[in-house]
N, C-alpha and C positions, 0 to 999 in steps of 0.2 A: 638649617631650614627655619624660616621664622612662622612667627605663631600663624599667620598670615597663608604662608604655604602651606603649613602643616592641615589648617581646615580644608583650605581646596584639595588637598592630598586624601584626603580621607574621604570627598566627597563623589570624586572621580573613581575610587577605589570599590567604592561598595555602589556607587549609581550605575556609573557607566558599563561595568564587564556586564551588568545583567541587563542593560538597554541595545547594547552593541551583539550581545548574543541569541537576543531576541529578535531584534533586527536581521539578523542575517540568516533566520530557521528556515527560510527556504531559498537558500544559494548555496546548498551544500550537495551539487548535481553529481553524478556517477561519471568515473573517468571512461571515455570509448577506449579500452586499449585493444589491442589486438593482444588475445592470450591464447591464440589455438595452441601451442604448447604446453600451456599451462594445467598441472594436477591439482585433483580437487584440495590435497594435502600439502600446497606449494602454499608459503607467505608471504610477505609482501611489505615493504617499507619503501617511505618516500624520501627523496634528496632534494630541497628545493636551495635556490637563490633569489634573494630581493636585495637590490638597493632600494635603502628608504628615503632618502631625501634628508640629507644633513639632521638627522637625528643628535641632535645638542639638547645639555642642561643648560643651564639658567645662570650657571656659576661663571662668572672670568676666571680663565687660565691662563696666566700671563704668556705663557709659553707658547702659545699658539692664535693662531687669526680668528678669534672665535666671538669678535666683538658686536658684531651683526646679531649674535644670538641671545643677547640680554636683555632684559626688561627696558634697560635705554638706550637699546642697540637700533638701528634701521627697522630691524624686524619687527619690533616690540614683541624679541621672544618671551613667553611669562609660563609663570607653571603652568595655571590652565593650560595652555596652549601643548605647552609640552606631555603634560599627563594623557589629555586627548589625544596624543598622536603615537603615544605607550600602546595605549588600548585602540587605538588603528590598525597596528604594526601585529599587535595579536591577535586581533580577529582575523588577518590574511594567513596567517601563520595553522592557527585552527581551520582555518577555512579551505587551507590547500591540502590538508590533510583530514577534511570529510569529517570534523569532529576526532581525530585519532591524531593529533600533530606530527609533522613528517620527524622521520628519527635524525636528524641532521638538516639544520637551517643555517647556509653558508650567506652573512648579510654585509653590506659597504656602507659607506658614509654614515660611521655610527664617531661619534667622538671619544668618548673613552671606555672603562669596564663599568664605570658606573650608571650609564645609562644601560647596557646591557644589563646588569642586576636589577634596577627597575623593570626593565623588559619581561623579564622570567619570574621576579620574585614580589611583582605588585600590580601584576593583571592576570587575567585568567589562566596564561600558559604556565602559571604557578602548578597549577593543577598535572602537568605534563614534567618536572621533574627534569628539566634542563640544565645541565652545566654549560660553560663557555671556556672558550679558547680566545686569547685573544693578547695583543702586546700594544703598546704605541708605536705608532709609525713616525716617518721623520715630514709627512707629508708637512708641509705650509698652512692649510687649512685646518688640523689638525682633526682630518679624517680617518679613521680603519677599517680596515676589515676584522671580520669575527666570526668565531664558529659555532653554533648553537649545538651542543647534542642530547639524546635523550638520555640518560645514563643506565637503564636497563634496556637499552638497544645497542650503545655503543660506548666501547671501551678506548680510552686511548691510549698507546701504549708511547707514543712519540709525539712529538712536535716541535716545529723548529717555524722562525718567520725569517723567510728571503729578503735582503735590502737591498739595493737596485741603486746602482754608482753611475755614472757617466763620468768619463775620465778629459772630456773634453769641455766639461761643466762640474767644476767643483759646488755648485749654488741647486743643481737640479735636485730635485726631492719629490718623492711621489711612495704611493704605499706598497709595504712589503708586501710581499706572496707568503701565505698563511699554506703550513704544508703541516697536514696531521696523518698517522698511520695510526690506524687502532684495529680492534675485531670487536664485531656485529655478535650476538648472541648464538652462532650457531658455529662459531670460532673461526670464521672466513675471514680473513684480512683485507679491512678497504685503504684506501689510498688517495685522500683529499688534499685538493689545492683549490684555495680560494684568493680570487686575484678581483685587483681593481685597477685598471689602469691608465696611464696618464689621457685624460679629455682631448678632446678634438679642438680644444680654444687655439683660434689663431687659425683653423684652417684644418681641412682632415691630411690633404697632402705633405702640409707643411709640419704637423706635429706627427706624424706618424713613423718617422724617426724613435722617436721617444717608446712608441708600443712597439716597436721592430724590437729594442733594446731590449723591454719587458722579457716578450716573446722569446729571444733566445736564453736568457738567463731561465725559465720554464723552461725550455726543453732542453737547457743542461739538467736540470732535475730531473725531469719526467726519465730519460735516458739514466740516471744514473738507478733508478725505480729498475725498471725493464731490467739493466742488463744483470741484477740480481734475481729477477724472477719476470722471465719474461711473459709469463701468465698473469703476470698481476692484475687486482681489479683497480683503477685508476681511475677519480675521477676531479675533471677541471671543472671547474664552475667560477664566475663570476662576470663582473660589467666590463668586456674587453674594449670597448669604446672603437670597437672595430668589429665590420660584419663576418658572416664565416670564408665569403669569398676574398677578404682584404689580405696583403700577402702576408702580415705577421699571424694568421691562423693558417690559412692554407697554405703556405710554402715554407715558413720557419718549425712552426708545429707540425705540419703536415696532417692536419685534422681533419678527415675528407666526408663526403655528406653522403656520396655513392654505396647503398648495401653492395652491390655486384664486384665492389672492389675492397670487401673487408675484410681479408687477406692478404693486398696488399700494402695498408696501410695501418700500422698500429694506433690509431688513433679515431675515433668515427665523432662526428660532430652531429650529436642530436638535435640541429636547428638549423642544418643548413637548407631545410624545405622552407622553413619557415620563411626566412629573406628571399628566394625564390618563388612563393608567393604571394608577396607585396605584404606578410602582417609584419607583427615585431612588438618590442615590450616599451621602445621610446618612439615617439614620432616631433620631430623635427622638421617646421614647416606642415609642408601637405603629408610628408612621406614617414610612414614605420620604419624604422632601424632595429635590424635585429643583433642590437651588443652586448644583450644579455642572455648567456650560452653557457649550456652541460655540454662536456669533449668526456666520451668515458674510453677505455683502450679497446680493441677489439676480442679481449677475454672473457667477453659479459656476450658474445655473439658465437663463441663458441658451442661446437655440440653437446662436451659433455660439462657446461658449463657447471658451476654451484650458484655463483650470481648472475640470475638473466636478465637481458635487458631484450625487446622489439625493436624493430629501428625506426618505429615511429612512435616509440617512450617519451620524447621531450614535449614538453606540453605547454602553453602561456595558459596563465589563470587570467582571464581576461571575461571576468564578470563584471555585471552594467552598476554595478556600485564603486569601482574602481575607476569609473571612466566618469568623465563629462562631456559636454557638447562643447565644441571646436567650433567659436564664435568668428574664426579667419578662414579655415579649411574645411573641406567634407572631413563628413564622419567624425569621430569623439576623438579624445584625448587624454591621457592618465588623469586624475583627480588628483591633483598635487597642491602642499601644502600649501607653497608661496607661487606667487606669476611676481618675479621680481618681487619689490618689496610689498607687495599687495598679499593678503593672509586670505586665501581660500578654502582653509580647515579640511585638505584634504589628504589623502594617503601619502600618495610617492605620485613624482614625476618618472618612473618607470611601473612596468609588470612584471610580476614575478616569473620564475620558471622554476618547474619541477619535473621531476621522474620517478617511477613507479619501477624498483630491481623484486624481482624473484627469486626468492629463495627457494631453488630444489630441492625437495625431499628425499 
C-alpha cells in the first residue's frame, strides 16, 4: 500500500463506519414474520445472501481478467472508491441483521480473501467477529464465492469447494459451489451451499445449458447430504442466474415453492412467491428477476423440528437506500456501483436475501 493509500485508508476507517451508521439509524425496521409457533424461549439467527457487484482490490493480478479494476483500468478503480464500498457492503450486512449481524453471510463476485479480510477486519462488521471460508475459483473474471460466519454462532467442522467441468468444452470456467458443514451453538448441524452461477450473457435460452450443468452437479451433492441423514438441515443460497420456476431449480433440484406439498418434495424454495409476484433482487429492463434464492430441505418444516423455518421466512431487504430511480423504466432500481463504465458510488446491482431459523427450546 503506498503512503498515498495508506492516508485514504485511515480516513475511510475512522470517518466513514460512524457516518454510514449514522445514516442508517432509522432503516433498522422489525422483520413481519409469521411466528405463531414460536416460544417466548426460542432464538433466532439469520442466513442471508448478497452479491455485491465485482468487489475488486486495486492490485493487478496477473492471473486473472481483473484489469477494468485498477486505478488505470476503464473503471478508474482507486482505493477511495474501493474502501467506500467495504463500508457499503457492511452497513447491509449490519442492517439485515437489525444491528445483531446475521450468523452466516453467504457473498459472490468478491475477488479474492483479501478483500474479504478488509471486509470483516476494517469496517464495522470487525465489531461481529467473523471468520471466512473461502478458495479461488477457476472463473475468467476471477470472481468467488465466500462464506462469512460468526464464529460464537458457528462452527465449521468441514468444507470442501465443487469445480464444475464441461466435458464438451475443455476452456468453460465459472465458480465453484462452496459447501460447508458445521454446528450452530446449540450442536444442531447445518449444511451450507453457496453457488454463483454461470450468467445469462448471450441469451437466457441459450446459456442455460451451462446452469442445467451447475444444477445437477448440486444435486449430486445435496443427494449424497440426504442419503446419510435424511433429516438434514440443508441450506442453498446463492445468485442462480435462473428464476425458481426455470428448469435447472424446479426439475433438476426439484425445489418447489408449494407449502401443501412439502412432503413431497425435499427441497422448499423460500422465493418462489416472490417471482410470482412480479418483485425480485435484479431488475433487468422493466422487469425484477428473482435469482437471488434461499432452497432449505423440508426438515426445517418438520413438526418436531429443532431448526424452524415459516414458509414465508425468505425475505428481499429492499430498503429505499439500496434502490435508486430508474431513469428508462417505472419504479426504482438497485443502487449499483458502475452503469457500465460510469461510477455511481452505489452498493450492488442486486438485493440481498435473508432468512430468519428458530431454534426450539
Amino acid at each position: 500500500m503506498t503512503i498515498f493509500q495508506s492516508i485514504i485508508f485511515r480516513y475511510m476507517i475512522f470517518i466513514f463506519p460512524i457516518s454510514f451508521l449514522l445514516s442508517g439509524c432509522n432503516v433498522f425496521k422489525p422483520v413481519n414474520s409469521q411466528k405463531s409457533f414460536i416460544d417466548t424461549k426460542d432464538e433466532f439467527i439469520k442466513i442471508m445472501f448478497y452479491n455485491v457487484e465485482n468487489l475488486f482490490d486495486t492490485i493487478n493480478n496477473p492471473a486473472t481478467n481483473d484489469e477494468d479494476f485498477l486505478p488505470e483500468g476503464n473503471y478508474r478503480w482507486n482505493s477511495f472508491r474501493y474502501y467506500d464500498k467495504l463500508q457499503k457492503i457492511s452497513k447491509v450486512i449490519i442492517a439485515v441483521g437489525e444491528w445483531n449481524a446475521p450468523a452466516l453471510a453467504g457473498l459472490c463476485e468478491i475477488e479474492n480473501r483479501e478483500v474479504m479480510e478488509d471486509l470483516i477486519y476494517k469496517t464495522p462488521l470487525k465489531t461481529f467477529k467473523y471468520d471466512i471460508i473461502h478458495k479461488e475459483s477457476p472463473d475468467y473474471r476471477g470472481i468467488d464465492v465466500a462464506l462469512l460466519y460468526r464464529k460464537n454462532y458457528f462452527k465449521p467442522i468441514y468444507y470442501n469447494f465443487f469445480s464444475v467441468s464441461k466435458e464438451s468444452d475443455t476452456n468453460f470456467r465459472t465458480r465453484d459451489i462452496l459447501y460447508a458443514k458445521g454446528v450452530i451453538k446449540t450442536n444442531d448441524t447445518l449444511h451450507i451451499f453457496v453457488n454463483h452461477w454461470p450468467s445469462r450473457r448471450g441469451g437466457s435460452s441459450q446459456s442455460e445449458i451451462n446452469r442445467m450443468l451447475v444444477a445437477n452437479l448440486l444435486k449430486q451433492k445435496i443427494d449424497s447430504v440426504i442419503k446419510t441423514n435424511p433429516l438434514a438441515y440443508i441450506v442453498i443460497m446463492g445468485d442462480f442466474n435462473d428464476e425458481p420456476s426455470d428448469k435447472s431449480i424446479s426439475e433438476i433440484l426439484r425445489a418447489n415453492g408449494d407449502s401443501l406439498k412439502i412432503n413431497e418434495f425435499l427441497l422448499y424454495n423460500l422465493f418462489h412467491y416472490s417471482e410470482k409476484s412480479g418483485s425480485g433482487t435484479y431488475k433487468y429492463q422493466h422487469e425484477w428477476n428473482q435469482i437471488d434464492q434461499i432452497i432449505v430441505s423440508n426438515s426445517f418444516f418438520k413438526q418436531n423440528c429443532k431448526l424452524c423455518l415459516n414458509y414465508n421466512s425468505g425475505k428481499i431487504f429492499k430498503e429505499d437506500w439500496l434502490l435508486i430511480d430508474d431513469d428508462k423504466y417505472p419504479d426504482k432500481k438497485p443502487w449499483r456501483a458502475y452503469n457500465g463504465p460510469a461510477y455511481n458510488g452505489g452498493f450492488s446491482d442486486h438485493l440481498p436475501v435473508y432468512m430468519e431459523i428458530i431454534i426450539k427450546k
